[in-house]
C-alpha positions, 0 to 999 in steps of 0.5 A: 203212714202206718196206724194201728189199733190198740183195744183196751179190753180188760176190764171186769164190767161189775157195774153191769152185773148181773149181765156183764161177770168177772169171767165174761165182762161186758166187753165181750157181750151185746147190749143191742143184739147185734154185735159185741161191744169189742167187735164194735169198737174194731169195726168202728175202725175198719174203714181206717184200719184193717183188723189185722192192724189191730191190737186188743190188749187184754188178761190171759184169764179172758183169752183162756176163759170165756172170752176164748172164742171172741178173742182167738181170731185177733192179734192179743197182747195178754196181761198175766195180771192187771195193771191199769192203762199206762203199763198196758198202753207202753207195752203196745207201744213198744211192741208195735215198734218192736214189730214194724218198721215204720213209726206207727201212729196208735189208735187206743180205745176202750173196748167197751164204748158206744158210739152212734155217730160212726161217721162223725166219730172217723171224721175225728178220728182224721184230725186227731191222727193228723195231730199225731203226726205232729209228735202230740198226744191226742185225745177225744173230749165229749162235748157235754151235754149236761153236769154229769158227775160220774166222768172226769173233765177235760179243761182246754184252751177255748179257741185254738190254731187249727181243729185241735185245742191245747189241753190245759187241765185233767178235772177229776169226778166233779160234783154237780155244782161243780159240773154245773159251774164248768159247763156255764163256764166253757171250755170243759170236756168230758174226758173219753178215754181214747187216745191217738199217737206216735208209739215213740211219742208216748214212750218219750212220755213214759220215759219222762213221767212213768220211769217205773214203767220205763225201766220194765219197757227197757228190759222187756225190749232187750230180751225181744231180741232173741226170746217170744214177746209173748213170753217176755211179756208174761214174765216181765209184766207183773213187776209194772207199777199199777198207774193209769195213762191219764195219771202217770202220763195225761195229766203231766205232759205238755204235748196233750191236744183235744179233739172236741167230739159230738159223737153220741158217745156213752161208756156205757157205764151203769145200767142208767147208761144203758137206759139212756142209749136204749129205744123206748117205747111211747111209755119211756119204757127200754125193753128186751127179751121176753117182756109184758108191761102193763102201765109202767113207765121210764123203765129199763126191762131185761130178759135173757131167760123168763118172762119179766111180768111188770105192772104199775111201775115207774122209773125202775130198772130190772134184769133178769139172768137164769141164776141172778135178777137186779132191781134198782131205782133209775139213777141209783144204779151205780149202787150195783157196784156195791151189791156185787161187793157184797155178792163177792162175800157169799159162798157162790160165785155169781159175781164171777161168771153165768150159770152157763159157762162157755170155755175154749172146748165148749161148755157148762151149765150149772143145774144145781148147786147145793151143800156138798154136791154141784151138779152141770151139764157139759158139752164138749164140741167135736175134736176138744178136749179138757186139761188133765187135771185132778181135783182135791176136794171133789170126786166126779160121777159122769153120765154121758147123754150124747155122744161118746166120751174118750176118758183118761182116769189115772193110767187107764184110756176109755170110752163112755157112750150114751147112757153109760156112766164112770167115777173119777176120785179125788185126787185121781189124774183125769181128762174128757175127750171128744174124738167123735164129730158130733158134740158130746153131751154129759151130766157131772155130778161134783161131790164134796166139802168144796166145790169152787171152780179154782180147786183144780190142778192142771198138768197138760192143757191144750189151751196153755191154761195153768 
């Protein structure tokens, strides 16, 4: 038997904000100190699955971005733009069959859950896989632990012939008197996200119920034959219809078993969440970073850059970034969405990433950024090199503090060395190199009416950026 894991990793994490950005969602960060929520979700796996049999599906914006360097090592499959669930789960599927011999049976997980109880979690993991052989589509449902309006439902037969329960119904986002009721009813689960199968049951499935989506799997598994998936992935893929699996596919097919799950399972969804899976102290206080609390209680304090100093407060989450800081009541977080919709209309762009940005050749750091000028740090590691790029709205002014610079501006190749400086015009060819062994370090002075990060024209890019 031959499985395999597919991680679902596209996700934007808003609701995590200010921690979790569009560029660097909370996928691709640790919300315990230890190890990010996707190397999590693999290592979950390992005892079952190897991390060459795993698969994260996730945006080419993400594998070239920030998230290059948690992603490089992995079998990808990237998304040139996002179309919900069911187009990313359908062309895993084929993929996996396109490249094995075998009917592989497929493992899909969120890539930005928790779960506490590993052991409990593989040991359904075992039943579930065990369904899937048996040609079903299987999912996790949570047993709830009370009415929480912010998950849909999952109704299932009571009682069932083996450990699996046939599913009866999908229950969108209840209201509490609703949740109320199924939960003294019985019978309901909360519905995870995660799934098991055959890869050829599902697309039997997708053919039947998604035959948008089908039409694009067939042509996509007709060019495999003598073109790079990847790229047929990347030219096919925008034409998907945006459906999720558990609309275009879940809710129709009459295949659907439940595994009911106790797992200490969280989406990890809100900054409540968060809370709720956090130590606390005697005081209900979840704290991390650089913290003082003097007579607060049931709060969620945050630190990644300063010290948060907090007195007499009570129920109150705060987190604090180096460019941003959130305060939100507990049990209003799923308000932060709504900021970051607001923040979305502001000229900055804190919605999208940190004032630190990492990228696949190093890194930059925002110092400033004023009418007309934005000034960073940039350190560029040992052997990298930026695109050749130019800009239309912006010149730029270099000035080396370590290291040495090799400096493409038009036709002209040069170095720069520490406490040396050059000038790039608008619109002026240019690239930064670092061929030393040592990182290169530098202040960028932009200047400009625009300053956005997306007025740029890449013309070579070692990292297959457009």
């Amino acid at each position: 038997m031959t499985i395999k894991g597919v991680i679902l990793a596209g996700g934007s994490g808003s609701r995590l904000w200010p921690v979790s950005r569009q560029q660097l969602p909370k996928q691709f960060l640790s919300l315990d100190g230890n190890s990010t929520l996707l190397d999590a979700t693999i290592e979950r796996l390992s005892p079952l699955i190897s991390k060459d049999d795993v698969w994260v599906v996730t945006s080419e914006a993400h594998a070239t971005g920030e998230a290059f360097a948690d992603l490089a090592a992995l079998n990808t499959i990237l998304e040139p733009c996002g179309r919900n669930t069911a187009p990313a789960i359908a062309v895993a599927a084929s993929l996996l069959l396109h490249l094995n011999d075998e009917d592989p049976i497929m493992v899909v997980l969120p890539a930005d859950h928790m779960i506490q109880d590993v052991s409990a979690f593989q040991a359904c993991l075992h039943t579930a896989i065990e369904a899937a052989g048996q040609n079903r589509l299987v999912t996790f449902g949570i047993i709830p632990e009370f009415p929480e309006t912010g998950f849909g439902y999952i109704q299932a037969e009571k009682e069932g012939s083996s450990s699996t329960l046939q599913v009866l119904r999908f229950v969108e986002k209840p209201s509490l008197d609703v949740a109320k009721a199924m939960l003294a009813e019985g019978g309901y689960f909360w519905n995870s996200g995660m799934f098991v199968w055959k890869a050829s049951t599902l697309l039997e499935e997708v053919k039947a119920y998604l035959p948008e989506v089908w039409q694009v799997i067939e042509r996509m598994q007709k060019r495999w034959i003598s073109e790079p998936w990847q790229e047929v992935v990347r030219y096919e893929f925008e034409s998907m219809p945006n459906i999720s699996i558990d609309y275009g596919v879940m809710e129709r097919s009459s295949r659907v078993s439940l595994v009911p799950a106790s797992i200490g399972w969280s989406d990890v969804g809100s900054w409540d969440a968060v809370y709720d899976i956090s130590e606390k102290d005697a005081h209900g206080n979840a704290t991390s970073g650089d913290v003082l609390a003097l007579n607060c209680q049931n709060s969620l304090l945050r630190s990644q850059s300063r010290l948060i100093a907090a007195a007499g407060l009570e129920d109150v989450v705060a987190v604090e970034t180096a460019d941003a800081i959130l305060l939100v009541k507990r049990g209003e977080s799923q308000q932060v969405r709504e900021l970051v919709d607001a923040i979305k209309q502001r000229k900055d762009e804190l919605h999208l990433a940190h004032a630190t940005v990492r990228r696949p050749w190093g890194s930059y750091t925002v110092l400033e950024n004023a009418v007309g000028y934005k000034m960073k740090r940039i350190e560029v590691n040992p052997g990298a090199r930026l695109s050749l790029q130019a800009h239309q709205h912006r010149s730029e002014h270099w000035i080396v503090v370590s290291g040495t610079a090799t400096v493409t501006r038009g036709d002209d190749v040069y170095t720069v060395s520490k406490n040396e400086s050059t000038y790039i015009r608008i619109g002026e060819k240019h690239r930064l190199e670092n061929r030393g062994k040592l990182s290169l370090q530098m202040i960028e002075v932009q200047v400009g009416e625009y300053l956005g990060e997306d007025d740029i024209e890449r013309f070579e890019d070692y990292y297959g950026r457009s």
